[in-house]
PyMOL CGO cylinders between C-alpha atoms (Angstrom):
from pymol import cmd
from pymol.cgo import CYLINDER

trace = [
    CYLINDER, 89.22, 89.37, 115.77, 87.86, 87.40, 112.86, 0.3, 1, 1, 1, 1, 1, 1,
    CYLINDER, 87.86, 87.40, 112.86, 90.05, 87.42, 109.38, 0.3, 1, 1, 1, 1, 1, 1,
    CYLINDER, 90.05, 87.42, 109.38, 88.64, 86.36, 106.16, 0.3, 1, 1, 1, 1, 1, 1,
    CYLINDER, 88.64, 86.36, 106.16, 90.19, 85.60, 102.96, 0.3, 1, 1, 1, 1, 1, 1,
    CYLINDER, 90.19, 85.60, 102.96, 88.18, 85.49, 99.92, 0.3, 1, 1, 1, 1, 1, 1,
    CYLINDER, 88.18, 85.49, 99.92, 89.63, 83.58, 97.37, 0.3, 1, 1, 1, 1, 1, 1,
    CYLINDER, 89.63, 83.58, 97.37, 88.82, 82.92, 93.54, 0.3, 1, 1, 1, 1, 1, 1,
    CYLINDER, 88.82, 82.92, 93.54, 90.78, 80.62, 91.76, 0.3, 1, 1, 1, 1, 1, 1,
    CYLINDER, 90.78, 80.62, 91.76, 92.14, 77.35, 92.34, 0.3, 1, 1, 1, 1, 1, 1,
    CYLINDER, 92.14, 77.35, 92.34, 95.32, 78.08, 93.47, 0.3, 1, 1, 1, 1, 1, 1,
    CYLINDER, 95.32, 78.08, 93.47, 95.01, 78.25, 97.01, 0.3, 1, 1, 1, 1, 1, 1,
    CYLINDER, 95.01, 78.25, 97.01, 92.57, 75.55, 98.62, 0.3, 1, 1, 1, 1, 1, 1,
    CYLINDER, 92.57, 75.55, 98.62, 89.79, 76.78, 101.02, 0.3, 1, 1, 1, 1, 1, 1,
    CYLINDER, 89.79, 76.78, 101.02, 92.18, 74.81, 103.85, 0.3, 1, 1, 1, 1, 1, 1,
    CYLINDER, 92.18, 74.81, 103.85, 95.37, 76.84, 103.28, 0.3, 1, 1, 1, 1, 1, 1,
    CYLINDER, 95.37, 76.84, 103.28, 93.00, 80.26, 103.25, 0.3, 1, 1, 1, 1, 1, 1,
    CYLINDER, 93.00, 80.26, 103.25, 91.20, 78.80, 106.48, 0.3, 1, 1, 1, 1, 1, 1,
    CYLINDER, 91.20, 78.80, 106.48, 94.85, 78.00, 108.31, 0.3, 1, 1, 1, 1, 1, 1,
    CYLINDER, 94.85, 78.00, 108.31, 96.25, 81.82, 107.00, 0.3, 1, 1, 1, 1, 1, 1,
    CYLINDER, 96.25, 81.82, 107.00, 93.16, 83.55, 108.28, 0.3, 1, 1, 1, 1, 1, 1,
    CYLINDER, 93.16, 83.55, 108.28, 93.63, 81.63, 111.73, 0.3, 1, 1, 1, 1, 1, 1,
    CYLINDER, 93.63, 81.63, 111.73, 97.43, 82.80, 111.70, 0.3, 1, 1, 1, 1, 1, 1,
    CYLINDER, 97.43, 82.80, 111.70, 96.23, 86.13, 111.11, 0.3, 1, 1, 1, 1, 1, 1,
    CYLINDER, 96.23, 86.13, 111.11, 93.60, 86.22, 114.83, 0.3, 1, 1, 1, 1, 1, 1,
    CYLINDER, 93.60, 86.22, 114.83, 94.95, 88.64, 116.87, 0.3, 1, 1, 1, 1, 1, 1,
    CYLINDER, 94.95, 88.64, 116.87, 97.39, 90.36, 114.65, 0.3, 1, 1, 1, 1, 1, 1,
    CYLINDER, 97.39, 90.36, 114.65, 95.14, 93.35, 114.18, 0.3, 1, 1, 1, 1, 1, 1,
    CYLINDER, 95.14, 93.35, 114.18, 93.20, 94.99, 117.15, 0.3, 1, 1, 1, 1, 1, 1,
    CYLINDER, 93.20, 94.99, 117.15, 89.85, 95.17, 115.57, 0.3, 1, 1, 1, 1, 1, 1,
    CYLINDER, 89.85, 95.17, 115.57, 86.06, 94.77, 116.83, 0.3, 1, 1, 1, 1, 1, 1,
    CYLINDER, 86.06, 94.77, 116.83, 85.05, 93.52, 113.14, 0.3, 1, 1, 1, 1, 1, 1,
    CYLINDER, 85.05, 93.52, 113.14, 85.79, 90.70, 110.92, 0.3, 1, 1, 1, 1, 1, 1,
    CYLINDER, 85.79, 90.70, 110.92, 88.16, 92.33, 108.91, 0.3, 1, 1, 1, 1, 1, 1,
    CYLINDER, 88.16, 92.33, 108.91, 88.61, 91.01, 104.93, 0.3, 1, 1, 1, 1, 1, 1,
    CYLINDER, 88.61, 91.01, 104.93, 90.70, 90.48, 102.14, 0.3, 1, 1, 1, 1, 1, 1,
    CYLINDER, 90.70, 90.48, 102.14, 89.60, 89.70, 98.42, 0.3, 1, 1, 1, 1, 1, 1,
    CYLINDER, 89.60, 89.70, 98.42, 92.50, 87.59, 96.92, 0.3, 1, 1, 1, 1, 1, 1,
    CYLINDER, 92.50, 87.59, 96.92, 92.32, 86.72, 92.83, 0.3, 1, 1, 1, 1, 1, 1,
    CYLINDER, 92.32, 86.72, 92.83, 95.02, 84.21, 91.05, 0.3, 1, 1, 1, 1, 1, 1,
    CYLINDER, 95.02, 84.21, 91.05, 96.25, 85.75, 87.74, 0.3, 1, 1, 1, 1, 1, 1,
    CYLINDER, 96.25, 85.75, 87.74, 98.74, 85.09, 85.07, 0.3, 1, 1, 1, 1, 1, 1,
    CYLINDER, 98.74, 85.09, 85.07, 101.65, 86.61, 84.14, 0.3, 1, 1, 1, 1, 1, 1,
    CYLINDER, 101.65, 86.61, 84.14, 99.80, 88.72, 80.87, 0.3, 1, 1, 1, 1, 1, 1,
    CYLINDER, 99.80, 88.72, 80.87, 97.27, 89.94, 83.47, 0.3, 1, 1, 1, 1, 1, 1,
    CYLINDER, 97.27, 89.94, 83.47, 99.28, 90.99, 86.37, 0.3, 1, 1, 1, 1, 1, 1,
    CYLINDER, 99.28, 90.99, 86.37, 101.31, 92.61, 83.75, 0.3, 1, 1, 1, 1, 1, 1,
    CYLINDER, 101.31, 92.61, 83.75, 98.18, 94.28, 82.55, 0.3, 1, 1, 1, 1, 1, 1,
    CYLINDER, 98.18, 94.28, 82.55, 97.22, 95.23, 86.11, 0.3, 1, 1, 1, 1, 1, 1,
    CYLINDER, 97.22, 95.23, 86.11, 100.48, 96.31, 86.84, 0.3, 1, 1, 1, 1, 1, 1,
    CYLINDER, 100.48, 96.31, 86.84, 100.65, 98.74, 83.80, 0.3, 1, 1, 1, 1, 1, 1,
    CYLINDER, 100.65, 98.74, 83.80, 97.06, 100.23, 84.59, 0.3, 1, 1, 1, 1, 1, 1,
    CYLINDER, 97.06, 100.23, 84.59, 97.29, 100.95, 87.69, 0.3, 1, 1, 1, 1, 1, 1,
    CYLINDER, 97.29, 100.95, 87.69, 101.29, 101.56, 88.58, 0.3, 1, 1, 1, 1, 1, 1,
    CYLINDER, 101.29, 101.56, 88.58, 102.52, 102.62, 85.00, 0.3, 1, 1, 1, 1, 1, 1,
    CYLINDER, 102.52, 102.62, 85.00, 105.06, 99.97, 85.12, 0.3, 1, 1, 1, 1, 1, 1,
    CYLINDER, 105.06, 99.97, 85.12, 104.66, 97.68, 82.00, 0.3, 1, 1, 1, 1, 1, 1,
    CYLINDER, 104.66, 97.68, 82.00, 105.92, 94.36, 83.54, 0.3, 1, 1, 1, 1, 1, 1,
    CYLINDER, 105.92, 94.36, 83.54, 105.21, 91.11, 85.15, 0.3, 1, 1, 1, 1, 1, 1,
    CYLINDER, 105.21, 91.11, 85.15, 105.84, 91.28, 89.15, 0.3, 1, 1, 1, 1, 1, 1,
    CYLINDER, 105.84, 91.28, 89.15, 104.42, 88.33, 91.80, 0.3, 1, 1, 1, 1, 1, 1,
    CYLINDER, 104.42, 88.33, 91.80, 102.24, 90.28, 93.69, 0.3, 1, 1, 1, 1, 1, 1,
    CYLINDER, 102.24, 90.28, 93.69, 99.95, 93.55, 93.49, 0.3, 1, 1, 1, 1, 1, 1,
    CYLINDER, 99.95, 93.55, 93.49, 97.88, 95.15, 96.76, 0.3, 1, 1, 1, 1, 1, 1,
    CYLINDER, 97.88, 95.15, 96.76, 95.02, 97.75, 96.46, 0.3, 1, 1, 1, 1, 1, 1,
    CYLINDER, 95.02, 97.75, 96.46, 94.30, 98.76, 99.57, 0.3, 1, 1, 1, 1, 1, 1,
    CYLINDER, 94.30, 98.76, 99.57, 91.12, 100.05, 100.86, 0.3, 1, 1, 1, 1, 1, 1,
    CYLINDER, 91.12, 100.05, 100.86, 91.89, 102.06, 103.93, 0.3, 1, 1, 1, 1, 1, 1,
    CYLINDER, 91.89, 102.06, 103.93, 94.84, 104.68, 104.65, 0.3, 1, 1, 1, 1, 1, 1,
    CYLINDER, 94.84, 104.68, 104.65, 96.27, 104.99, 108.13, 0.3, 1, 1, 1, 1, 1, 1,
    CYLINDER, 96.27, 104.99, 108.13, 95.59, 101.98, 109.42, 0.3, 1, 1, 1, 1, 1, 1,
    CYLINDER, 95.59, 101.98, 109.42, 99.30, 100.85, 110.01, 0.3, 1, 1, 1, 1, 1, 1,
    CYLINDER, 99.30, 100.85, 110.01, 99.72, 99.62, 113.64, 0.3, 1, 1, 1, 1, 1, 1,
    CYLINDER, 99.72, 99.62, 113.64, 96.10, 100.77, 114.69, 0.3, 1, 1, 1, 1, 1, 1,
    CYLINDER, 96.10, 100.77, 114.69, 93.20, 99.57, 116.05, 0.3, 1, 1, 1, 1, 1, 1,
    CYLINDER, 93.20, 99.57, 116.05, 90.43, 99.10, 113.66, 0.3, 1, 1, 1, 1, 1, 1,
    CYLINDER, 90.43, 99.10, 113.66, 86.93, 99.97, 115.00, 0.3, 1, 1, 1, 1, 1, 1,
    CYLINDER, 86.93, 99.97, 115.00, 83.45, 99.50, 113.26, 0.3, 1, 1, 1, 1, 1, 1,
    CYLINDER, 83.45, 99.50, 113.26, 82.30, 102.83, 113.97, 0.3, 1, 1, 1, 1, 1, 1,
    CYLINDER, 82.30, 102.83, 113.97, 84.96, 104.41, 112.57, 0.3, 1, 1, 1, 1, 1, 1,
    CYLINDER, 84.96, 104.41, 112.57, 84.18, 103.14, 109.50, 0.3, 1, 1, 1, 1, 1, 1,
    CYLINDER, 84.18, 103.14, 109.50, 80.58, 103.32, 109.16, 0.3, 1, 1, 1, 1, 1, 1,
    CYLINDER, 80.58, 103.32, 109.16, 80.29, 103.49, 105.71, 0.3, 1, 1, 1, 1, 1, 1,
    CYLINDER, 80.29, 103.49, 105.71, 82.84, 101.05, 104.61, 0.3, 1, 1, 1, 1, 1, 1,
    CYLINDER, 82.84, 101.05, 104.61, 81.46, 98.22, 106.13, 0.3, 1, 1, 1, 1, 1, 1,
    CYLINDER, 81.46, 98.22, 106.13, 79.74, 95.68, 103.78, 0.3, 1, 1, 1, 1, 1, 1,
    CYLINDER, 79.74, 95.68, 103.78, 77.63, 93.66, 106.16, 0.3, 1, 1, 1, 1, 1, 1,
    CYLINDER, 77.63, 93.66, 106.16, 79.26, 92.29, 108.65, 0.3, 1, 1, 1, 1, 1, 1,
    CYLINDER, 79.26, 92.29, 108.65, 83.12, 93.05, 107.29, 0.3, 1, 1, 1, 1, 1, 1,
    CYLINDER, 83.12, 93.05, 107.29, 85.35, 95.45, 106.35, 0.3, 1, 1, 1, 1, 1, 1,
    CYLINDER, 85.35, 95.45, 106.35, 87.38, 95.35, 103.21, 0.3, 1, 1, 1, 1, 1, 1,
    CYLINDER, 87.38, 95.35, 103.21, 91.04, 95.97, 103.80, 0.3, 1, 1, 1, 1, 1, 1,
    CYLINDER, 91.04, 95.97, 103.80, 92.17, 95.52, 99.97, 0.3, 1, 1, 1, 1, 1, 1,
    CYLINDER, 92.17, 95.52, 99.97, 92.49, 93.60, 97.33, 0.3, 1, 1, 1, 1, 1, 1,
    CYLINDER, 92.49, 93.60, 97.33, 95.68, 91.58, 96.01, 0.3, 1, 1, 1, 1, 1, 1,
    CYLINDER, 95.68, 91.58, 96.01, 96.63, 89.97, 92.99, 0.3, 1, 1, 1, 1, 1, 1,
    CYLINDER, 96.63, 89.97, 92.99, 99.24, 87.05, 92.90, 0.3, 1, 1, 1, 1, 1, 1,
    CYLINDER, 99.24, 87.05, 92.90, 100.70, 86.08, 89.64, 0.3, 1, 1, 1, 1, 1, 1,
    CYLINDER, 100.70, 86.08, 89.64, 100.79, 81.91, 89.64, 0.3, 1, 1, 1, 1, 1, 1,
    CYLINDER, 100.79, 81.91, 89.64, 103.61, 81.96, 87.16, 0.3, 1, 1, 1, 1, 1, 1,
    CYLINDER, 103.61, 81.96, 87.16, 105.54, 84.24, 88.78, 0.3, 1, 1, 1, 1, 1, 1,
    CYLINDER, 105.54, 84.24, 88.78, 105.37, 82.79, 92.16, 0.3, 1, 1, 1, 1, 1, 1,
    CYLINDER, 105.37, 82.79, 92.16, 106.45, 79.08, 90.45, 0.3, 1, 1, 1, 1, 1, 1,
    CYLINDER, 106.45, 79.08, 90.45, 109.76, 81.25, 88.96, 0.3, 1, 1, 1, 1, 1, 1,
    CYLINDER, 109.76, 81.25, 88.96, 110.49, 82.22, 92.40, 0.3, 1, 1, 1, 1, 1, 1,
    CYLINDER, 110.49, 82.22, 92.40, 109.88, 79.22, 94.36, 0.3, 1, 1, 1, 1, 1, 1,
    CYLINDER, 109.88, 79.22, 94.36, 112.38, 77.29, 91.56, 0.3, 1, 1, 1, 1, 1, 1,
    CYLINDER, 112.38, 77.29, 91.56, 114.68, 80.57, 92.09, 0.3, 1, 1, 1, 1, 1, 1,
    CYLINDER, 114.68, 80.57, 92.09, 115.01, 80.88, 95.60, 0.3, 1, 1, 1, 1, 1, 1,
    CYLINDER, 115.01, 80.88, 95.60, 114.51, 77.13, 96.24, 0.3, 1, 1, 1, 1, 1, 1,
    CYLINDER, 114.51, 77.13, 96.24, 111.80, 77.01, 97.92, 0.3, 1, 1, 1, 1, 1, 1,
    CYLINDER, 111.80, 77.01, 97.92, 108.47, 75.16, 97.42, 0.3, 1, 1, 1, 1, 1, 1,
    CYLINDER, 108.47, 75.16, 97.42, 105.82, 77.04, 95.25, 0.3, 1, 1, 1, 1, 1, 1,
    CYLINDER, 105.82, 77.04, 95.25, 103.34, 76.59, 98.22, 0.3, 1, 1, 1, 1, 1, 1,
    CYLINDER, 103.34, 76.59, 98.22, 105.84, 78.45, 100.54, 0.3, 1, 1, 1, 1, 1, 1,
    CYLINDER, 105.84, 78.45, 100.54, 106.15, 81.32, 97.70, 0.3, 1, 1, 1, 1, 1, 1,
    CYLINDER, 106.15, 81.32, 97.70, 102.57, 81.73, 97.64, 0.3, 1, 1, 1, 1, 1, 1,
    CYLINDER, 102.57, 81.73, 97.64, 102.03, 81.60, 101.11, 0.3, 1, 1, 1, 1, 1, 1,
    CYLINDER, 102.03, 81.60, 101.11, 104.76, 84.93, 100.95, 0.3, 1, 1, 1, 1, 1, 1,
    CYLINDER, 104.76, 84.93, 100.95, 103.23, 86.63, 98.55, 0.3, 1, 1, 1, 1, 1, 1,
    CYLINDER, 103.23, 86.63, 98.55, 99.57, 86.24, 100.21, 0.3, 1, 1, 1, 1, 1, 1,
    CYLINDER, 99.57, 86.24, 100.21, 100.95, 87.46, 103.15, 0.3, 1, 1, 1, 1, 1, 1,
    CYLINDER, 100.95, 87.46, 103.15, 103.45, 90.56, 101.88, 0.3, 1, 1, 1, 1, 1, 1,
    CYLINDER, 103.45, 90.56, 101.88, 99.94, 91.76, 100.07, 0.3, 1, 1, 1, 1, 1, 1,
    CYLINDER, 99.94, 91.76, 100.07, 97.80, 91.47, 103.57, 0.3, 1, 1, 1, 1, 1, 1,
    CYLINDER, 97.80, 91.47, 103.57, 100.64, 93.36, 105.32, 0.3, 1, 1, 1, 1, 1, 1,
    CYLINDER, 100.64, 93.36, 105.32, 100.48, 96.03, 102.60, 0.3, 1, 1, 1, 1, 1, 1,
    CYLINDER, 100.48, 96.03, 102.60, 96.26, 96.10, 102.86, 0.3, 1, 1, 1, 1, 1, 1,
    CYLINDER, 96.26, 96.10, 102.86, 97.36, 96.64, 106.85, 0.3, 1, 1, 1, 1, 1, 1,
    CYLINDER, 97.36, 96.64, 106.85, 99.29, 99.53, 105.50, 0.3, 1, 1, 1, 1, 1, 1,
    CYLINDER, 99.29, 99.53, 105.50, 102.72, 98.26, 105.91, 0.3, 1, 1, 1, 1, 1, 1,
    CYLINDER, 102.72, 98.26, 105.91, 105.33, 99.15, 103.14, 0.3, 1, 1, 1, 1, 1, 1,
    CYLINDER, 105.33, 99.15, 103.14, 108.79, 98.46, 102.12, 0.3, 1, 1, 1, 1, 1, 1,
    CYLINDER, 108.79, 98.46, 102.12, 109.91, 101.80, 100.69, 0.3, 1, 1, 1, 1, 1, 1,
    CYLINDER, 109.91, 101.80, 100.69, 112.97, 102.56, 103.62, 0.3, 1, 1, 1, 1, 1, 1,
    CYLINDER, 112.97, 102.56, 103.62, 114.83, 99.91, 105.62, 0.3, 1, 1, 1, 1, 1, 1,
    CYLINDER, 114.83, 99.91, 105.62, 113.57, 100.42, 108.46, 0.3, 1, 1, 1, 1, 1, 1,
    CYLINDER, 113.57, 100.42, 108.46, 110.32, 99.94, 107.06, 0.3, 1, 1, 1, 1, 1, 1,
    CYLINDER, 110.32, 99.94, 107.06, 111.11, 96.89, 104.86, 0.3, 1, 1, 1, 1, 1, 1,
    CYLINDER, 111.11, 96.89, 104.86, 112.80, 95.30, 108.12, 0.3, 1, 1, 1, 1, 1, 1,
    CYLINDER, 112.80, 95.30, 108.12, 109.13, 95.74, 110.08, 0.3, 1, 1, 1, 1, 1, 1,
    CYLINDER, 109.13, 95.74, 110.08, 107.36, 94.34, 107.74, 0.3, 1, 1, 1, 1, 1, 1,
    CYLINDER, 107.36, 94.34, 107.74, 109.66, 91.50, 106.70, 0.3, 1, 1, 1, 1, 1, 1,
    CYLINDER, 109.66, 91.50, 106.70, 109.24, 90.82, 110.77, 0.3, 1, 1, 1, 1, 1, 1,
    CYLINDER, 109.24, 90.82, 110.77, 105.46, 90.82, 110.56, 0.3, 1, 1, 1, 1, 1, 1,
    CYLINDER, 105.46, 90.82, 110.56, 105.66, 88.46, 107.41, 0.3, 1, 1, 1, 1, 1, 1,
    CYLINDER, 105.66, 88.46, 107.41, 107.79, 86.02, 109.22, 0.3, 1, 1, 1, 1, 1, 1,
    CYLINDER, 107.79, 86.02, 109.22, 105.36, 86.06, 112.62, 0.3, 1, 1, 1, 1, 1, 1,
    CYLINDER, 105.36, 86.06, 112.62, 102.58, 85.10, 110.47, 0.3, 1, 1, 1, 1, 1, 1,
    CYLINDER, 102.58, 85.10, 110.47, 104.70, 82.41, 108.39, 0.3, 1, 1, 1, 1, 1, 1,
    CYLINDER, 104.70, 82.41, 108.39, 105.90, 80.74, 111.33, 0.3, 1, 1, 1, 1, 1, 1,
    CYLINDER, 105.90, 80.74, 111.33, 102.63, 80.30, 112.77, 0.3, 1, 1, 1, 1, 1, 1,
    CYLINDER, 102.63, 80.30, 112.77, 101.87, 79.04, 109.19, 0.3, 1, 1, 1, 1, 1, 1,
    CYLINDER, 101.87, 79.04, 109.19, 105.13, 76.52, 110.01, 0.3, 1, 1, 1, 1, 1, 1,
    CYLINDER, 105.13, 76.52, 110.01, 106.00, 77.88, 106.95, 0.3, 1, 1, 1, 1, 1, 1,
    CYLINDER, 106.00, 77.88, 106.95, 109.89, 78.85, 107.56, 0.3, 1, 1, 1, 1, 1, 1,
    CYLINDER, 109.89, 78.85, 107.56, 112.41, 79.97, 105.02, 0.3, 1, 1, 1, 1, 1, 1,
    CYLINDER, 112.41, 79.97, 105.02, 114.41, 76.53, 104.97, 0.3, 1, 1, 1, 1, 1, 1,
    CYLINDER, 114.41, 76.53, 104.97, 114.70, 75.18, 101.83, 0.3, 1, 1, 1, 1, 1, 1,
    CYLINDER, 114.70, 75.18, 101.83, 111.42, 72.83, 101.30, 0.3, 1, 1, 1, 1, 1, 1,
]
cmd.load_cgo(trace, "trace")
């Protein structure tokens, strides 16, 4: 399985989006290169997202649109999703990650701000892969997921 992440902004070099997609092979069963736009915003424009399009009027790290429902835990097949598929991908979502958020947290937790944003990448893939955080026992599955894909990263919660 191929993974691409599409980045725009300067935040996250085209090395660090190369290693994450390469931490990502295999996590999915898929026949198709399965992809994930990613944009870098600031705090008055993930606020603005936020408000448009969750009716909460604040500043949070990290919005996901997904693109596909039921997906959790499934194999993904091309000809299930004929029309969907934009060449030779399919788009799983979208996700927003607000830079000056993820700096607060990285200072608040402790943590370096490349290990933040490496988080908040990842929680928004695992919610475009229709994972969600909304009981326990679903927050505990995906915070499991999140850490597979860290640690192949090397990216480990120990303070940086």
């Amino acid at each position: 399985m191929d993974f691409r992440i599409d980045c725009e902004g300067v935040e996250f070099p085209a090395e660090n989006a190369r290693a994450l997609e390469s931490a990502l092979q295999g996590f999915v069963d898929t026949d198709i290169t399965l992809a994930v736009e990613l944009v870098f915003v600031d705090g008055g424009e993930i606020r603005r997202l936020n408000r448009e399009t969750r009716a909460t009027d604040k500043v949070t790290d990290v919005l996901s649109y997904p693109a596909l429902d039921g997906i959790k835990g499934k194999p993904i097949r091309a000809k299930d999703y004929p029309y969907e598929i934009d060449g030779e991908e399919l788009l799983l979502g979208s996700i927003a990650v607000c830079c000056d958020r993820a700096k607060e947290q990285a200072e608040e937790y402790g943590h370096s701000y490349e290990r933040e944003l490496h988080y908040l990448i990842v929680h928004g893939v695992m919610h475009c892969l229709g994972y969600d955080h909304m009981t326990d026992a679903d927050k505990a599955e995906m915070r499991e997921k999140e850490e597979q894909i860290l640690k192949k990263l090397g990216i480990t919660r120990e303070k940086e």
